[in-house]
MARNUTI-28635 format. One record per residue: x, y, z negated of N, C-alpha, C in turn. Coordinates in pm, whole numbers, plus 50000, padded with zeros to 5 digits. Atoms other than C-alpha are relative to their C-alpha. Example, Ala and Ser with C-alpha at 12.3 -4.5 7.8 and 13.67 -1.06 7.14 Angstrom:
REM residues 2
500894988150000512304955049220500905012050000499184988150006513674989449286499235010949927
This chain:
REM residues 268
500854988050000500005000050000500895012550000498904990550014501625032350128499045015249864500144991350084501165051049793500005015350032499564985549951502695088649945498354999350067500764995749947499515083550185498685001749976501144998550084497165077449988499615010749910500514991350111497505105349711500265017550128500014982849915498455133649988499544998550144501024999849909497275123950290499424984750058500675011349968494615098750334499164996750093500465003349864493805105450694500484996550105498865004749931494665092550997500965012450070498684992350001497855109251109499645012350159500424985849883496005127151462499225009649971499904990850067494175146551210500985012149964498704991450021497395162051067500645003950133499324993649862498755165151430499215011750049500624994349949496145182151562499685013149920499844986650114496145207251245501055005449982498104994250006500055211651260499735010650175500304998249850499095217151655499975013450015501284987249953496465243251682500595010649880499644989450116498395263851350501235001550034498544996449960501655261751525499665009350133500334990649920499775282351797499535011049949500194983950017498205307251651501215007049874498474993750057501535313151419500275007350092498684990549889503175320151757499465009050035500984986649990500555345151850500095009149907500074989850110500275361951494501075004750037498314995649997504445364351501500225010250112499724995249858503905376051882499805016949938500464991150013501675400851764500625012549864499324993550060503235416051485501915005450008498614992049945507015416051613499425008950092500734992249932505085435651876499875014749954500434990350117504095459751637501355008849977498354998250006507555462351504500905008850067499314997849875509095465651794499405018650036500824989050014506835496451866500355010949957500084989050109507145512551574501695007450017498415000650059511245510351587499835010450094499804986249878511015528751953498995009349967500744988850032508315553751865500905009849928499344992350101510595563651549501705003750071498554994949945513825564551808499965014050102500784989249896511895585052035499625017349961500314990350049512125620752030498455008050037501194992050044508715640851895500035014650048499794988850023510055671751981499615009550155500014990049839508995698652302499935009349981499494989049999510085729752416499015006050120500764994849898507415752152619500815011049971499574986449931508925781652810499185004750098500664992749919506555802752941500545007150111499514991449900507105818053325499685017749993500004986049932507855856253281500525001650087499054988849883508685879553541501255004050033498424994450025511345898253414500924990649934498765009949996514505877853423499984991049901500615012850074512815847353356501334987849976498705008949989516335827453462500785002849877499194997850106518515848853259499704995449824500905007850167516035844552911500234988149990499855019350001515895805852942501194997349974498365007250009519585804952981500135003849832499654999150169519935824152632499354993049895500875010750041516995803352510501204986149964499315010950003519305771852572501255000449939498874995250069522185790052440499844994149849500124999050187520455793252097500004983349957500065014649984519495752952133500884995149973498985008350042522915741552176501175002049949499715000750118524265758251895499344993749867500585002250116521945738651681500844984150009499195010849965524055702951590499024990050033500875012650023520875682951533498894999350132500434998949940519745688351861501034992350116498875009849879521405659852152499595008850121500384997649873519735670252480498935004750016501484994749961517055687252639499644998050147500215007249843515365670552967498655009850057501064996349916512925685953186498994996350058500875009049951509495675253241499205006350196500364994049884508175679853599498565001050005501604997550018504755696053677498834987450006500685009849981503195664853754499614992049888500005011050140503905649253375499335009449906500194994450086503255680153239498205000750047501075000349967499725679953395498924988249971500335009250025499485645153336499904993949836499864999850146500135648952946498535008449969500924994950005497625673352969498625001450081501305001149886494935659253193498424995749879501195004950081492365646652875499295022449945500694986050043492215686352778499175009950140500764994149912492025698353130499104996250048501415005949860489285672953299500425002950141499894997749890488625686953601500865014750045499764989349919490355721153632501734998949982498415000449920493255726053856500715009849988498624986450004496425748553760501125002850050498954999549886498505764053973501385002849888498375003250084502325756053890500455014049965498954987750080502995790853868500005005049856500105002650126501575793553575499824988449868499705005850059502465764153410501155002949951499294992850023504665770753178501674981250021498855005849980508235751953170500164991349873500085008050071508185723852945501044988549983498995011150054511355702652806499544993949871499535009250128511855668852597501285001149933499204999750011513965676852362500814986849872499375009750057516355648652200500525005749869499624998850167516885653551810500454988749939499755008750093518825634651538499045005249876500855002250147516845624951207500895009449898499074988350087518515658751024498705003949949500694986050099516785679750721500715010650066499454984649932518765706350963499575001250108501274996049889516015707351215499195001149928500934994350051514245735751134498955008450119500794997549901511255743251372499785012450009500294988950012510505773851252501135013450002498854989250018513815790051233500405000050147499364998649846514585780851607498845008450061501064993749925511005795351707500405014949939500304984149980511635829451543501375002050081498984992449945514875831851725500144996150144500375004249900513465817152066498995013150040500774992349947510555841552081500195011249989499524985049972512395871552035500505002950125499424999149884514285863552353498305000050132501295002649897510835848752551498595002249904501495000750023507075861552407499364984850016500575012950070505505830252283500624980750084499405014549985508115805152403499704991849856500385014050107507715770952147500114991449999499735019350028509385741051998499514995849896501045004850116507025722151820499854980450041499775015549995506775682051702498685001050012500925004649948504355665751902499344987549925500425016650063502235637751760499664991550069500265013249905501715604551904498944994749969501355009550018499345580151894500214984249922499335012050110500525558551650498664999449924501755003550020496545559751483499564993950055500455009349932495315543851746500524989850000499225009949976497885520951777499474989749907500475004150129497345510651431498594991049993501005008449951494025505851535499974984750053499245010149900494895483151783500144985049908499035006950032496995465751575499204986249882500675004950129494795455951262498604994150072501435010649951491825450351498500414985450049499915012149914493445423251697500644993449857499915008450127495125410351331498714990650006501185005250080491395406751197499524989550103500815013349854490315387151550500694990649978499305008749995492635364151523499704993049824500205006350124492345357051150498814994150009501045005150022488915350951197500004986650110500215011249953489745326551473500894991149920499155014050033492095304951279499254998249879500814999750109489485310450985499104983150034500815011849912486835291551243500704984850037499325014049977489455268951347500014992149890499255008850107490925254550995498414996449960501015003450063487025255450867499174986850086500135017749940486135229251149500474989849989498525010549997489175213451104499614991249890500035006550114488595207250751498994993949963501045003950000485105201350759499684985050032499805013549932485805171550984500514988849923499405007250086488425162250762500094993949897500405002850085486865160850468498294987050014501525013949949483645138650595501364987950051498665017849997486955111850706500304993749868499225010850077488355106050368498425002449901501385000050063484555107450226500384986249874500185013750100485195069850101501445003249933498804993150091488675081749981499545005349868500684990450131487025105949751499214989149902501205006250060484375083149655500794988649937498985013150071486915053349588500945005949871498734992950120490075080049379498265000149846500674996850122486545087949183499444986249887500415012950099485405050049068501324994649899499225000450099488695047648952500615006349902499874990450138488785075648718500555011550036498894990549947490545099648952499255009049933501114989950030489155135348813500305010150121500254990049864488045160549110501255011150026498564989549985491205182649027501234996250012498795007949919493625157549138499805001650092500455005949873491965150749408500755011250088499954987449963492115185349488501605003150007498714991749956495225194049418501254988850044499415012249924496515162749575500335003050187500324994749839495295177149914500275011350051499634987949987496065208949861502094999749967498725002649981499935195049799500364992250173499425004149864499765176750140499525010150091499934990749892498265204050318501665012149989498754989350034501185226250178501184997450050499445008349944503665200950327499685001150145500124996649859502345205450646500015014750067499854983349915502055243750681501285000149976497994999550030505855244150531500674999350145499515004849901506265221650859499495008350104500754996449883503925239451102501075013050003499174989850007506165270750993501234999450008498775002349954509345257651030500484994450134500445002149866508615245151379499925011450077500094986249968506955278751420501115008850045499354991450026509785298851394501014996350113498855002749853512565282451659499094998150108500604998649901509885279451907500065015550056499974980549923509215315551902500595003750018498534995149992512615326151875500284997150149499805003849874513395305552191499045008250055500584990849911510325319552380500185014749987499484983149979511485359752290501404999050058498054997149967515225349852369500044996450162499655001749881514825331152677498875004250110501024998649935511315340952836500385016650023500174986150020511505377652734501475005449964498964991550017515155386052718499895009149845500454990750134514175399852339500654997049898499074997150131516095409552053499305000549860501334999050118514595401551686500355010449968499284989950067514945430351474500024994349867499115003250075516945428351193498324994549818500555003750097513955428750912498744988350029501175007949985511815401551099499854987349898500115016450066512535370050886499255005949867500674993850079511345391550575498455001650058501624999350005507605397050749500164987550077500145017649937508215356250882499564996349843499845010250116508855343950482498595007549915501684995150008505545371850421498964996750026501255009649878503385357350690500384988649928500355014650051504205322650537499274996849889500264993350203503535335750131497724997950053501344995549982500105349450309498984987050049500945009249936498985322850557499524986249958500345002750075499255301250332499034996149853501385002250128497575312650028498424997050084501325006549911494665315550298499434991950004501005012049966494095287950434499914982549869500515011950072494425266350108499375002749894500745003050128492645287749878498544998050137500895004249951490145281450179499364983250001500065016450005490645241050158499244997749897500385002550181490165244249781498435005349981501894996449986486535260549856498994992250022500675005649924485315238650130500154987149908499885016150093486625206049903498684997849868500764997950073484855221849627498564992750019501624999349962481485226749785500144981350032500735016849959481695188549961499984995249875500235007650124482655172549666498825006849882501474995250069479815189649466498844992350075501505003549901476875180349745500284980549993499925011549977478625148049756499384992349838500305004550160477865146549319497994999850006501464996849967474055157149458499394987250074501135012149928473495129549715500244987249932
C-alpha cells in the first residue's frame, strides 16, 4: 500500500497533471503580464517628462531661441534637447484639437527635452529666465498616462484571476467527488476532517511548489529566446511574491470547497 499516496494524494495521477498543466499556464501569463508591467514602468521612469514650447515671434525669432538654448545648456541636469516635428506636435495634440486645422505658422516650436533624475532641475527658475528672452516661451513636465495604464493593468490582473478562480474551482470540484470513497473510508477509520484537510492541502502545496518551479525556466526561456528579453533585476522578488500569493489563494480556496463537500457529504 503506497502510504505517501494515500495521505496526500489519493487521486489518480492525470488529475494532478492536468492541475500542474492548466496552473503552469496561466503562471506564464500572470508572469507575462506583470514583467510587462515592469518593464513599462522602468522605460516610462527612463523617459524624459520634460517639453520645451517656443513660441514663433517675429522679431529675431532665430537669434532668441539660440539664447533660449544657451540658458538650457548651462543647466548640468539637462542631456539634450530634440525637436518635435509639426506632424507629432499635432498629433500629441489631436484629442484637444478634434477637427480644427492649424497652420504651422503658428504652431509654436516644441522640443523633448532629456533630463537626469537631479533635485537641480528647477522648472520654474529656467522659465523665469526663458521668458524674459521669448514672451510666454515654457518648460514644463508633461504627464503620461501611467493611470490608465494602471488601469489596464489591474483590470486584466482581476480577468485572469477570476479565470484560474473558475478553473481550480472545477478542477477541484471534480476532484473532490473522485476521492469521495477516500474521504468516506480516512473517516470510518477515525481519520478527523482536519487531517483530511490538511493532508490535501499539504499535497496540493507540493504541487504548486512544482507547477512554480517549472513555471519559472519555461518563461525565462520563452522571454530569452522568443523575445530577445532581458529580466529586470527585481523580478525574482515579485516571482517568490506571486508564489507567497497564488498560493495562499488557491488553497485557502481548496480548504473552502473541501469544507462545504465534506459537510453536505455529513448531510446525505
Amino acid at each position: 500500500m503506497n502510504f505517501l499516496k494515500i495521505k496526500f494524494f489519493p487521486s489518480n495521477i492525470e488529475d494532478y497533471l492536468y492541475f500542474c498543466a492548466s496552473n503552469i499556464i496561466f503562471i506564464i501569463i500572470l508572469l507575462g503580464i506583470i514583467e510587462k508591467k515592469l518593464e513599462k514602468k522602468n522605460i516610462n521612469e527612463s523617459k524624459s517628462e520634460v517639453m520645451l514650447f517656443i513660441p514663433k515671434v517675429h522679431d529675431d525669432f532665430e537669434e532668441k531661441r539660440d539664447l533660449i538654448f544657451n540658458q538650457l545648456s548651462a543647466n548640468n541636469s539637462i542631456i539634450s534637447v530634440n525637436k518635435l516635428e509639426n506632424k507629432e506636435i499635432k498629433k500629441i495634440l489631436s484629442d484637444t484639437l478634434k477637427n480644427i486645422d492649424l497652420s504651422d505658422e503658428i504652431i509654436p516650436e516644441v522640443y523633448d527635452v532629456q533630463v537626469k533624475a537631479s533635485k537641480s532641475f528647477d522648472v520654474d527658475i529656467i522659465n523665469n529666465k526663458i521668458t524674459k528672452i521669448i514672451d510666454g516661451a515654457l518648460i514644463d513636465k508633461i504627464g503620461n498616462k501611467e493611470s490608465k495604464d494602471f488601469i489596464l493593468f489591474f483590470s486584466g490582473i482581476a480577468v485572469l484571476i477570476i479565470i484560474i478562480l473558475l478553473n481550480n474551482f472545477f478542477l477541484l470540484k471534480n476532484y473532490l467527488v473522485k476521492i469521495k470513497h477516500y474521504i468516506n473510508l480516512s473517516r470510518y477509520f477515525g481519520v478527523d476532517d482536519i487531517i483530511i484537510l490538511r493532508n490535501l492541502n499539504i499535497g496540493f502545496f507540493i504541487l504548486l511548489t512544482l507547477v512554480f518551479s517549472v513555471s519559472y525556466p519555461i518563461f525565462k526561456t520563452l522571454m530569452d529566446y522568443n523575445f530577445n528579453h532581458v529580466f529586470l533585476n527585481d523580478f525574482i522578488k515579485i516571482y517568490l511574491l506571486t508564489y507567497l500569493i497564488y498560493n495562499s489563494i488557491i488553497l485557502t480556496f481548496l480548504s473552502i470547497q473541501c469544507k462545504i463537500y465534506m459537510k453536505n457529504l455529513n448531510i446525505l
